[in-house]
C-alpha positions in Angstrom: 96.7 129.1 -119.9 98.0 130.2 -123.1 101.8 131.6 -122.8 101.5 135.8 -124.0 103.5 137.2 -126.8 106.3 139.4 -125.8 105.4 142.6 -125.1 106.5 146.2 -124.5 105.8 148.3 -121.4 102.5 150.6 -121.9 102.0 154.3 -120.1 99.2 153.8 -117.3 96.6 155.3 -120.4 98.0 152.9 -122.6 97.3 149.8 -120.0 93.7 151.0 -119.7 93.1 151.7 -123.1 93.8 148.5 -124.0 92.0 147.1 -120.9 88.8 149.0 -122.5 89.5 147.2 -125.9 89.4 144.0 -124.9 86.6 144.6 -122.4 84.7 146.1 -125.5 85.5 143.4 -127.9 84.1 140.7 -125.1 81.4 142.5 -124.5 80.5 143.3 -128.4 80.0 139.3 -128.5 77.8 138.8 -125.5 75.5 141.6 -126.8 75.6 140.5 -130.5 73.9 137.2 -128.5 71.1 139.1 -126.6 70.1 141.0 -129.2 69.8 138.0 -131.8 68.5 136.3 -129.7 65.6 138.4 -129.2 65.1 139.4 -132.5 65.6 135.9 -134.2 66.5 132.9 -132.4 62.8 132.9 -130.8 62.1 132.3 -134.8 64.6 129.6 -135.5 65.4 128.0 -132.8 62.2 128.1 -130.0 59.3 127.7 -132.8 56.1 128.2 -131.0 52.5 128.6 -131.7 52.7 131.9 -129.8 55.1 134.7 -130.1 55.3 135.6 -126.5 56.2 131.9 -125.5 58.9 132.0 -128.3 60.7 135.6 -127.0 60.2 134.7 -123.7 62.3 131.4 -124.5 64.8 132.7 -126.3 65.7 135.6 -123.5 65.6 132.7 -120.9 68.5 131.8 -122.4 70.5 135.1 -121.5 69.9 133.7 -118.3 72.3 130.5 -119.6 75.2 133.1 -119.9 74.8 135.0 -116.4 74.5 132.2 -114.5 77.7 130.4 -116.0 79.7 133.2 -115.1 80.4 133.0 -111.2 82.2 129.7 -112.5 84.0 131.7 -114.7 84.9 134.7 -112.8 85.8 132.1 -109.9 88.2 130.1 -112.1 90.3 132.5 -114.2 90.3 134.7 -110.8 92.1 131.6 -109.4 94.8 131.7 -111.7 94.4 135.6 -112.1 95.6 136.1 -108.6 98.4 133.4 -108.6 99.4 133.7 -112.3 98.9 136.9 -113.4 96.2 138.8 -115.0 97.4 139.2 -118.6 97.3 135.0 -118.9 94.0 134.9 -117.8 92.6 137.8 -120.0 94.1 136.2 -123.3 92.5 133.0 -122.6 89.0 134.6 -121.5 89.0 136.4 -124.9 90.2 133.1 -126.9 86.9 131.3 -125.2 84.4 134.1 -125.8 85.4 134.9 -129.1 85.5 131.3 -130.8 82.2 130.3 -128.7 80.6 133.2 -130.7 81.7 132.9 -133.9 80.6 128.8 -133.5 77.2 130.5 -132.8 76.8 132.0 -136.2 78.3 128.4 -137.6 75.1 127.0 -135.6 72.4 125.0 -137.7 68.3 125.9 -136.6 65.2 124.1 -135.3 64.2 123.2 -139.0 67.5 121.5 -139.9 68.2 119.3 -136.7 65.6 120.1 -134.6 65.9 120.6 -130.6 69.7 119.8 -130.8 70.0 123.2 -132.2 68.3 125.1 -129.3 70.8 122.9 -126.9 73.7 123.7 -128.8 72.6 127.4 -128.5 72.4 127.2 -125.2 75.7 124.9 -124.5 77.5 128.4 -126.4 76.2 130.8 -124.5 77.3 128.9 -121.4 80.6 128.9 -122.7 80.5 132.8 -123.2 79.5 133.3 -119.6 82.6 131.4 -118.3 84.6 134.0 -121.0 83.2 137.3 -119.5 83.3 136.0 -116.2 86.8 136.2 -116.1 86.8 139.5 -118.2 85.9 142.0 -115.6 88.2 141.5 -112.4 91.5 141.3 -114.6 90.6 143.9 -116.8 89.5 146.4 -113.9 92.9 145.5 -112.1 95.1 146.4 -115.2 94.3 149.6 -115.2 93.4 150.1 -111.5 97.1 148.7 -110.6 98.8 150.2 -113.1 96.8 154.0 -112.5 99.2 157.0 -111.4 98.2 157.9 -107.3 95.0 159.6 -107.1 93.4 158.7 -110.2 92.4 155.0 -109.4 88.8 156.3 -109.9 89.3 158.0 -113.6 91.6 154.8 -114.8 89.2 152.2 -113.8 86.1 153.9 -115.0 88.2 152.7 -118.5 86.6 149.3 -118.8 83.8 150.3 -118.2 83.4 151.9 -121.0 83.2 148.2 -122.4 79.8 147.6 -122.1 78.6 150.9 -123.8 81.0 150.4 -126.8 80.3 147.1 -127.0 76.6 147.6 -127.0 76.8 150.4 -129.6 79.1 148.4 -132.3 76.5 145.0 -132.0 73.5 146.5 -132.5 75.3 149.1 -134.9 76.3 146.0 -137.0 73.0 144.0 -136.3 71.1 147.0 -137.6 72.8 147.0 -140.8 72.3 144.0 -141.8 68.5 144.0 -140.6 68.6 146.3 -143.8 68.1 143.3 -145.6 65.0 141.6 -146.7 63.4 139.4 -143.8 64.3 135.9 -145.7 67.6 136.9 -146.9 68.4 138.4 -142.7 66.5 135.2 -140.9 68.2 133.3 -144.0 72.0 134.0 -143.3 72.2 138.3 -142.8 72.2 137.2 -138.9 75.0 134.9 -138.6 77.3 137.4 -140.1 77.6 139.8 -137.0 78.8 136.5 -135.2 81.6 135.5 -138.2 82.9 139.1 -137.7 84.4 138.1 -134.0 87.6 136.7 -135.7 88.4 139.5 -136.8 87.9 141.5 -133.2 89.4 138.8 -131.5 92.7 138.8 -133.2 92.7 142.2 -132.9 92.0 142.1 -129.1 95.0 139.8 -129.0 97.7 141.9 -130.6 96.5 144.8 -128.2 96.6 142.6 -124.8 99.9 141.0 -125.9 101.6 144.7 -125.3 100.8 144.6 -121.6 102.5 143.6 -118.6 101.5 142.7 -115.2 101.5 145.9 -112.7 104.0 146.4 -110.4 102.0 146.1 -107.4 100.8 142.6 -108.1 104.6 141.3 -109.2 105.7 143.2 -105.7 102.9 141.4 -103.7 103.6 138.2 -105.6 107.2 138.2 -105.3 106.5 138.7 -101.2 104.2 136.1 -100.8 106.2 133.9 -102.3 109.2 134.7 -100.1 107.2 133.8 -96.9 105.6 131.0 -98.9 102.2 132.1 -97.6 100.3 132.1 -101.1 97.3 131.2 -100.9 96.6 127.7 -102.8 92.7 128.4 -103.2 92.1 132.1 -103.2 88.2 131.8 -102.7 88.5 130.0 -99.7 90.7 133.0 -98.6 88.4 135.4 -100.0 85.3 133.8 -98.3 86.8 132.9 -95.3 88.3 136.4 -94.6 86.5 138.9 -96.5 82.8 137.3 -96.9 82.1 140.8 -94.8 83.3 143.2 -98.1 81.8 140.1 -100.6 78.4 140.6 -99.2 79.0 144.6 -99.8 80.4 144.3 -103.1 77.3 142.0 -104.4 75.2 144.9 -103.2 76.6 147.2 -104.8 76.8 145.4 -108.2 73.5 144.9 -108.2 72.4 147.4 -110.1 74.9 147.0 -112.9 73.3 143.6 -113.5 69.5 144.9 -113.3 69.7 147.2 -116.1 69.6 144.1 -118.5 65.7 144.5 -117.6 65.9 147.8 -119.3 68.1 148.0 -121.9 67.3 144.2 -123.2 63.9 143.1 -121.8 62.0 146.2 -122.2 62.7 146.6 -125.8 62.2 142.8 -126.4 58.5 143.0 -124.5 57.7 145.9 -126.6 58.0 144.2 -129.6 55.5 141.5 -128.6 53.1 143.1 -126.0 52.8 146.9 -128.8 53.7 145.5 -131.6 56.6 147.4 -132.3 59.0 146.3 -135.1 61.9 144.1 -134.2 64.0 146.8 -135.5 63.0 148.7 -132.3 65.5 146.8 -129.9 68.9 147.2 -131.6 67.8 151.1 -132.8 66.6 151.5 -129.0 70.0 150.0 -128.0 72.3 152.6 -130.0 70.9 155.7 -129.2 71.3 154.1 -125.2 74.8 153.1 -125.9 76.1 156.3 -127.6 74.2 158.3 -124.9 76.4 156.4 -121.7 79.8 156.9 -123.8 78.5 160.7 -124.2 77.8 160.6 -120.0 81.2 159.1 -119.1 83.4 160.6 -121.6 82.0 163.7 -119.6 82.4 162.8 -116.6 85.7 160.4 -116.5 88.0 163.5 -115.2 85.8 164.3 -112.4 85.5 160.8 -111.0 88.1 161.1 -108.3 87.5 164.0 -106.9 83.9 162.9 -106.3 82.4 161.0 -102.9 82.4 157.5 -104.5 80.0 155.1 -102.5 77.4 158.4 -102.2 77.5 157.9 -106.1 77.0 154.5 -105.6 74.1 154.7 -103.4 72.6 157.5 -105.4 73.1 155.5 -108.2 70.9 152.7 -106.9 68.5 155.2 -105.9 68.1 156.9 -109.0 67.7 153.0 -111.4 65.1 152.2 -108.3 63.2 155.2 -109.0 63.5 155.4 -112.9 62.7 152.0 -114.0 58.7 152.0 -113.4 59.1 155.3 -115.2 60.7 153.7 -118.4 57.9 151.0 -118.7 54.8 153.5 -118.3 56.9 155.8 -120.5 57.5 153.5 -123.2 53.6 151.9 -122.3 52.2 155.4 -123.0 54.0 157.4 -125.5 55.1 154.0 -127.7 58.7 154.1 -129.8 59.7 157.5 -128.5 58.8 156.7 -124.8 60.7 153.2 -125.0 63.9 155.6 -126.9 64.4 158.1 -124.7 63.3 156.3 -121.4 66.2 153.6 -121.9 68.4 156.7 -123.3 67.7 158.7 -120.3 67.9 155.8 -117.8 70.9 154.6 -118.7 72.7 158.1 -119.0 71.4 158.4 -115.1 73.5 155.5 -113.4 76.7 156.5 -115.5 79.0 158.0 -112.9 77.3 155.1 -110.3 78.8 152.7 -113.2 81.9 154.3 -114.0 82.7 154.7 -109.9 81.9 150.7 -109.5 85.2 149.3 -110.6 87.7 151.2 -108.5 85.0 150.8 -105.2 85.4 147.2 -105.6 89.3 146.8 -105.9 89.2 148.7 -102.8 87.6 146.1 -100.6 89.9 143.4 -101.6 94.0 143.0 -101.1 95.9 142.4 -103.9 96.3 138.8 -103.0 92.5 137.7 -103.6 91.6 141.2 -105.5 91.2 139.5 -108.9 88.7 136.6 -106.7 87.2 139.6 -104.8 86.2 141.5 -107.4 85.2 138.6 -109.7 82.9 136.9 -107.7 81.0 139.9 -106.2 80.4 140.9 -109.8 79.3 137.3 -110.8 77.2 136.3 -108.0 75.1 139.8 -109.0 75.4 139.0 -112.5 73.1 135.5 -111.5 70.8 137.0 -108.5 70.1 140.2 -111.5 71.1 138.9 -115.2 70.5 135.3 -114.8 68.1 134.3 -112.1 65.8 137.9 -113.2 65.5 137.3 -117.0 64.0 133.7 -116.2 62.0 134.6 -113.5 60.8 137.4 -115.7 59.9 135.3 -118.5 57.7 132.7 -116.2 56.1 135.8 -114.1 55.0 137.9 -117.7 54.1 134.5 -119.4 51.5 134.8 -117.2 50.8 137.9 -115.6 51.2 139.3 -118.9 52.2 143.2 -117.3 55.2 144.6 -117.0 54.5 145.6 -113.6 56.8 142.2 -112.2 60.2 143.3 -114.3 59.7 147.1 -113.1 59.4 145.6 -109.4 62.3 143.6 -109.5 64.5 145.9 -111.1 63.4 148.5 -108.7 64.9 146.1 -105.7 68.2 145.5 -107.5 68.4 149.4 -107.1 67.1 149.6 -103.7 69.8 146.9 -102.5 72.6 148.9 -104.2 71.6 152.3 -102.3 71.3 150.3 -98.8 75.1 148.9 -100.0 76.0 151.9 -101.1 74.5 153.4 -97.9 76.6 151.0 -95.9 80.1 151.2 -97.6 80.1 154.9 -96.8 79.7 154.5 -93.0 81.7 151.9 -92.8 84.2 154.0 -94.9 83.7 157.9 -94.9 86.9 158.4 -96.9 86.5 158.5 -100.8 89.6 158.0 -102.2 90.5 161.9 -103.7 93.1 162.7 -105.3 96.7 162.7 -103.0 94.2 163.2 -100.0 92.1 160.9 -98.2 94.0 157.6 -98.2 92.5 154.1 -99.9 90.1 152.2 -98.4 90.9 149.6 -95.6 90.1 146.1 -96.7 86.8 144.4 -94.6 87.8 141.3 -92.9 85.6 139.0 -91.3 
């Protein structure tokens, strides 16, 4: 791990500010990916005879990054927990951010043939393992560091990641889809990759002004005094806690099936109603600037709401919604495929702003970082990796849309039962100054 730069201490705002910079700037990369790749590298790197065969390729390969990222999230967690968190969030962003720009370096199908679509593939891995450590350590900056009673508000921070992040790639991608078709499939693509170096630099300076909370240097500082750290923290984790793992994969789920919305769906409308490329990244602004809208909103009343009833509702309310989106956008065309996704995803906003701070709560702050990280990874496989490839197979040859609206329907359903579950097993939300913080689930 890369030694930080010196830093100065940072107000609790400051620590999650910058939490929901870097979080942004990692998540600006692994979207610039899934939208190319549905727009263009079905073109120039999966040539096929058929269209649908060549999208349905090319988002197979979102799979790639989703599946990479439990190894991710389990290895920087490792050091995360016995390190620090700041070490591990430098070198995450390092690794995401030079796998992507190498992306836009990459040569296509025509010029070395099949070794390009590996090499694709081999980077996108390599941005998995990056994002897989992204999310527990930037959750716990500003979860440890936020004042008493305001756990909920601080940690919803970094979550505004993936809305910004969204927003700014296919802001950029959109721009430059201004150009002619040759001149974009040409080299007007490759330049929203080349831009990273500049974010990740700048994501650097801003992580290099923050310090490790007090609670983890407390609890390390203890441990380390009874010399009863934990050598392998997922062994720990699983062997104590698999109880709150299996609860906090549940409740992720739904954070993970929403790639069926916001990526698929605008990628299968291209193909199966011939609706412009152009469709996705303009379907994926107006979604993107609708959640910031929805949790800028909502952030100050996070805390003093009944956080795993949120939760569940929130699973309740994607189960519901997603058949709607895919007869919506089936019936009424470009507005029913903009307003659906806009309207969907402004729906499970608090649920998604209320997930960070419910899963620090089921972990101690010995294994949090592991905790956290793997119950957000193994989701981000059973719904964002193992979905998007069993959803290319199933429409390759069902040819309906009736599969991906089934399956993201269950991820929802599993999040309300979890949801459902957390609550009883816990009936105090964490409020402000009240109701104390949730007991850790052992085994």
């Amino acid at each position: 791990m890369p030694e930080p730069i010196t830093s100065r201490r940072l107000t609790p705002r400051g620590v999650a500010t910058a939490a929901l910079i870097g979080t942004a700037i990692e998540w600006y990369d692994f979207f610039v990916y899934a939208t190319t790749a549905i727009i263009v590298f079905n073109q120039l790197f999966f040539p096929s005879d058929s269209p649908l065969t060549s999208m349905l390729l090319a988002f197979s390969t979102l799979g790639v990054g989703f599946l990479a990222r439990p190894l991710g999230g389990v290895l920087f967690a490792h050091f995360g927990d016995r390190a620090g968190r700041k070490k591990t969030l430098v070198t995450s962003l390092i690794l995401m951010g030079t796998a992507t720009v190498l992306v836009g370096c990459l040569p296509t199908y025509d010029q070395i043939g099949a070794t390009a679509a590996v090499a694709l593939v081999a980077l996108r891995f390599v941005q998995g393992l990056a994002v897989g450590g992204e999310y527990g350590g930037a959750v716990l900056l500003a979860v440890e560091n936020a004042p008493q009673g305001k756990k909920v508000r601080y940690g919803s921070f970094p979550q505004f990641g993936s809305p910004v992040g969204i927003l700014a790639s296919a802001f950029v991608i959109s721009m430059f889809q201004m150009l002619p078709e040759h001149d974009y499939l040409s080299w007007g693509w490759r330049i929203p990759f080349l831009l990273s170096i500049i974010l990740l630099v700048v994501g650097l300076v801003v992580r290099a002004k923050i310090d490790e909370s007090e609670e983890f240097t407390r609890t390390k500082e203890s441990i380390a005094a009874t010399a009863s750290a934990s050598r392998v923290p997922v062994v720990e984790l699983l062997a104590r806690h698999w109880k709150a793992v299996f609860l906090g994969v549940g409740i992720t789920l739904t954070a993970h099936g929403a790639y069926v919305t916001v990526s698929f769906l605008p990628a299968y409308s291209t193909v199966a109603y011939d609706m412009p490329s152009s469709i996705v990244a303009t379907t994926l602004i107006f979604a993107s600037i609708g959640g910031i809208a929805t949790l800028a909103a909502i952030v100050r009343t996070l805390d003093n709401k009944d956080r795993d009833r949120t939760i569940a509702r929130g699973g309740l309310i994607f189960a519901v919604s997603t058949p709607l989106l895919f007869l919506a956008t089936q019936q009424f065309g470009e507005i029913g495929l903009i307003v659906g996704v806009t309207a969907g995803y402004m729906a499970i906003m608090p649920y998604y702003a209320s997930l960070s701070s419910a899963l620090a709560d089921l972990f101690p702050v010995e294994v949090k970082y592991t905790g956290i990280s793997v119950c957000y990874q193994i989701s981000s496989v059973l719904a964002g990796g193992l979905l998007p490839i069993a959803l290319s197979a199933a429409t390759r040859y069902v040819e309906s849309w009736v599969p991906a609206a089934v399956a993201a329907a269950t991820t929802g359903a599993v999040t309300l039962i979890a949801g459902t579950i957390s609550k009883r097993t816990h009936p105090q939300s964490e409020l402000p100054a009240a109701a104390p913080p949730k007991t850790t689930i052992e085994g």
